[in-house]
C-alpha positions as CSV (number, residue, x, y, z in Angstrom):
1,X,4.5,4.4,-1.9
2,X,1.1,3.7,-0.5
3,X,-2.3,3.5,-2.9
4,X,-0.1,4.6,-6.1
5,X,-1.5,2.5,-9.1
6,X,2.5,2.0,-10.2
7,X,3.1,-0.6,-13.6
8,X,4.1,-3.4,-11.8
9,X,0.5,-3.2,-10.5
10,X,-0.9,-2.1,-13.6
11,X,0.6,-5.3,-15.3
12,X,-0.2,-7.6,-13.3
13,X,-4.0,-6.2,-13.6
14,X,-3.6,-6.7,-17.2
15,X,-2.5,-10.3,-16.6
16,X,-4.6,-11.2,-14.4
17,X,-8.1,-8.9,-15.3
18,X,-7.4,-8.9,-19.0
19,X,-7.9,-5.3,-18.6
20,X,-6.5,-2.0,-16.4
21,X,-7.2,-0.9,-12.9
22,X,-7.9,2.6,-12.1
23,X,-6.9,4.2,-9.1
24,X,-10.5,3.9,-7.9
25,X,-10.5,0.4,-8.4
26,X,-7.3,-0.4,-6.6
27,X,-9.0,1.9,-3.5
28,X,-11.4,-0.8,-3.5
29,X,-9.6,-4.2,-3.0
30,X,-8.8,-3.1,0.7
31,X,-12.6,-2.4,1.5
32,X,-13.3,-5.7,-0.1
33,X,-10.2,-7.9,1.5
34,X,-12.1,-5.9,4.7
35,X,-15.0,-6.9,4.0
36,X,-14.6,-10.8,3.2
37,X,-12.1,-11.2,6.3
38,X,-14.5,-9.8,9.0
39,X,-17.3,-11.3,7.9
40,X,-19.4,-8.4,7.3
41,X,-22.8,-8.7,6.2
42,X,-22.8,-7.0,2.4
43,X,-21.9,-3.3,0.8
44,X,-22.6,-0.4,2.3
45,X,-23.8,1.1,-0.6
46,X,-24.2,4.6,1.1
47,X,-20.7,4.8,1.5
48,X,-19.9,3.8,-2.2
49,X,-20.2,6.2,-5.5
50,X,-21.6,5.1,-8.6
51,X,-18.2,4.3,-10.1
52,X,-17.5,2.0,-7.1
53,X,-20.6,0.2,-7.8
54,X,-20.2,-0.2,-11.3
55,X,-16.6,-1.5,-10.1
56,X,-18.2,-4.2,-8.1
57,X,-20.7,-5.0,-11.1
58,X,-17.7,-5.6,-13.2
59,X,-15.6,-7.9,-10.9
60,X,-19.4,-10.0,-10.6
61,X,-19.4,-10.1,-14.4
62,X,-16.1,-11.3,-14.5
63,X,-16.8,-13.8,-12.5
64,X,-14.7,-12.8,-9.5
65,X,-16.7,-12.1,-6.7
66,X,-20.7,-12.3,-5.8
67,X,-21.8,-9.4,-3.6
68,X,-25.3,-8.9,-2.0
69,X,-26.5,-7.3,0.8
70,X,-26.0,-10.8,2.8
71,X,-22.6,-11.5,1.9
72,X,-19.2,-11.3,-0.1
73,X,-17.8,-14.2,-1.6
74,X,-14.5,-14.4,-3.5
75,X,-12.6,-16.5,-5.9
76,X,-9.5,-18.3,-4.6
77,X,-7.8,-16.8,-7.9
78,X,-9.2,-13.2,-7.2
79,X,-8.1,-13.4,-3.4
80,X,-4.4,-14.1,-4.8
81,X,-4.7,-11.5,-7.1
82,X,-6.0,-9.0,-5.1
83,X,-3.3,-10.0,-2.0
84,X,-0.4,-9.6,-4.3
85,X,-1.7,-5.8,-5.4
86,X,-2.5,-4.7,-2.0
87,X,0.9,-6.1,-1.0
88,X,2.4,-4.1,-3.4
89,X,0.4,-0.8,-3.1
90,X,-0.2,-0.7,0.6
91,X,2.7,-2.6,2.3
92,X,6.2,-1.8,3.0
93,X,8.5,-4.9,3.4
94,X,11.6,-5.3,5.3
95,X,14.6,-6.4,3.0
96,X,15.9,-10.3,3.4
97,X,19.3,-9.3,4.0
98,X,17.7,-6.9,7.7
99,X,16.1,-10.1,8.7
100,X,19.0,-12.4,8.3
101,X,21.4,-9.8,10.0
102,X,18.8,-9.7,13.2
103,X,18.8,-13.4,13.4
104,X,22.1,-14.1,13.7
């Protein structure tokens, strides 16, 4: 189930955020796991809606991430956060027990 906003995800947002995650919001974390990986320089705010934006704005006042045209810096707790929801809304994940059979 790629880019569904399930309740596992949903809680942990509210654990985490103090608040909920739209689906909007959870589109987002991969543009800006993208974005602080490769280096790239800023938003490109043509790309994004207003809702996106505003999105941004409140991970900033949250005191999660600092954008600007330069750069994109995250928290080490926001990077965590944001690895365990993509992980969980964009990745499927072999099963322990089909790894341990194809070692042996």
């Amino acid at each position: 189930m790629r880019d569904i906003l399930t309740e596992e995800i949903k809680q942990k947002a509210l654990k985490f955020l103090k608040r909920e995650i739209s689906q909007k919001e959870l589109r987002l974390y991969p543009y800006i796991d993208y974005s602080i990986k490769n280096g790239c320089q800023g938003w490109s705010y043509n790309k994004m809606d207003s809702e996106e934006i505003d999105i941004l704005g409140t991970l900033f006042n949250e005191g999660h991430l600092v954008y600007s045209p330069e750069k994109v810096i995250v928290t080490k707790k926001f990077y965590d956060f944001m690895q365990e929801i993509l992980a969980l809304s964009y990745v499927e994940f072999l099963s322990d027990d089909n790894v341990k059979r194809k070692e042996q």
